[in-house]
C-alpha positions in Angstrom: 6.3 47.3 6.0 8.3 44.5 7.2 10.4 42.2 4.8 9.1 38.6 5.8 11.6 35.6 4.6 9.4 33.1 3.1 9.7 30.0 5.0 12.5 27.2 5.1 11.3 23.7 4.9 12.8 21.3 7.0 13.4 18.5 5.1 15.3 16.7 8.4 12.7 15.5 9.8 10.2 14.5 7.1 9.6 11.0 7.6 8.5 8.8 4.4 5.3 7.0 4.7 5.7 3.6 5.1 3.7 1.2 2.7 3.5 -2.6 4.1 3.1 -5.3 1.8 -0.6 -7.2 3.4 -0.6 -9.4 -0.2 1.1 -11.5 -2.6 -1.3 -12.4 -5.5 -0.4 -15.4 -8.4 -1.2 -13.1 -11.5 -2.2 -8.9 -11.9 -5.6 -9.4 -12.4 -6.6 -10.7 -9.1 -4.2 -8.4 -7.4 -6.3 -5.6 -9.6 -9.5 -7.0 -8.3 -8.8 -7.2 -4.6 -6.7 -3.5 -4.9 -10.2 -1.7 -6.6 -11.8 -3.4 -3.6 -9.8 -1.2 -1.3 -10.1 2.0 -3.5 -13.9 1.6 -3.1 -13.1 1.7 0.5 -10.7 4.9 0.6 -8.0 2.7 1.2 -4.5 3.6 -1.4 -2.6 0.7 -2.8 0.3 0.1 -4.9 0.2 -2.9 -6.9 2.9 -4.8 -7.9 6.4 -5.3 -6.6 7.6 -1.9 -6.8 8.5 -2.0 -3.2 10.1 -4.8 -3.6 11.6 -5.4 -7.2 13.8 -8.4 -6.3 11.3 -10.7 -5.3 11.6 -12.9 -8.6 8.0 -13.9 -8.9 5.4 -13.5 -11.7 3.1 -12.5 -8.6 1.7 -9.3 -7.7 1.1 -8.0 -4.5 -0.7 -5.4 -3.0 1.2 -2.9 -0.1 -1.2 0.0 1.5 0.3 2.7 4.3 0.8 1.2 7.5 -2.0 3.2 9.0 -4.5 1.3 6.6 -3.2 -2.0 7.0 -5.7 -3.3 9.9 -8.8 -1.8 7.7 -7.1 -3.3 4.9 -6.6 -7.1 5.9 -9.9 -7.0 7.9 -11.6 -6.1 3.9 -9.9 -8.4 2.1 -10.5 -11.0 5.1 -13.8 -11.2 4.2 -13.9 -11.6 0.8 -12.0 -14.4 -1.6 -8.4 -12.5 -1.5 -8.0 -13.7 2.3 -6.1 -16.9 0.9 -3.4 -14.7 -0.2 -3.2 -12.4 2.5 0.4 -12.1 4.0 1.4 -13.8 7.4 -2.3 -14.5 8.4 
């Protein structure tokens, strides 16, 4: 029987996943309203400015993974969140 090393990750080149932010909300509760809009569509959100925690704001945005963001902006396009949609 052969002795088999268990394998060594290589943690080089992991790349993190990028999260874009695609919209700054005025309070959380529109923010949570336009974010469960994107769950219902499979798209993953982080709310708030955790990505950002300098901003200075009351405001709450909304960042998804920058593979989501065209699906993303085209939802909330069509729906009331487009007026604070991010560079649009």
């Amino acid at each position: 029987m052969e002795d088999r090393q268990p394998p060594i990750p290589n943690y080089v080149d992991a790349q993190p996943e990028k999260w874009i932010a695609i919209a700054l909300f005025p309070d959380e509760m529109t923010a949570h309203l336009a974010s469960s809009k994107l769950d219902a569509e499979g798209i993953e959100t982080i709310l708030g400015n955790q990505l950002n925690p300098y901003v200075g704001t009351n405001a709450t945005g909304i960042s998804v993974r920058s593979d989501d963001v065209k699906a993303a902006v085209a939802i909330l396009t069509d729906s009331p969140a487009r007026r604070w949609l991010v560079g649009q």
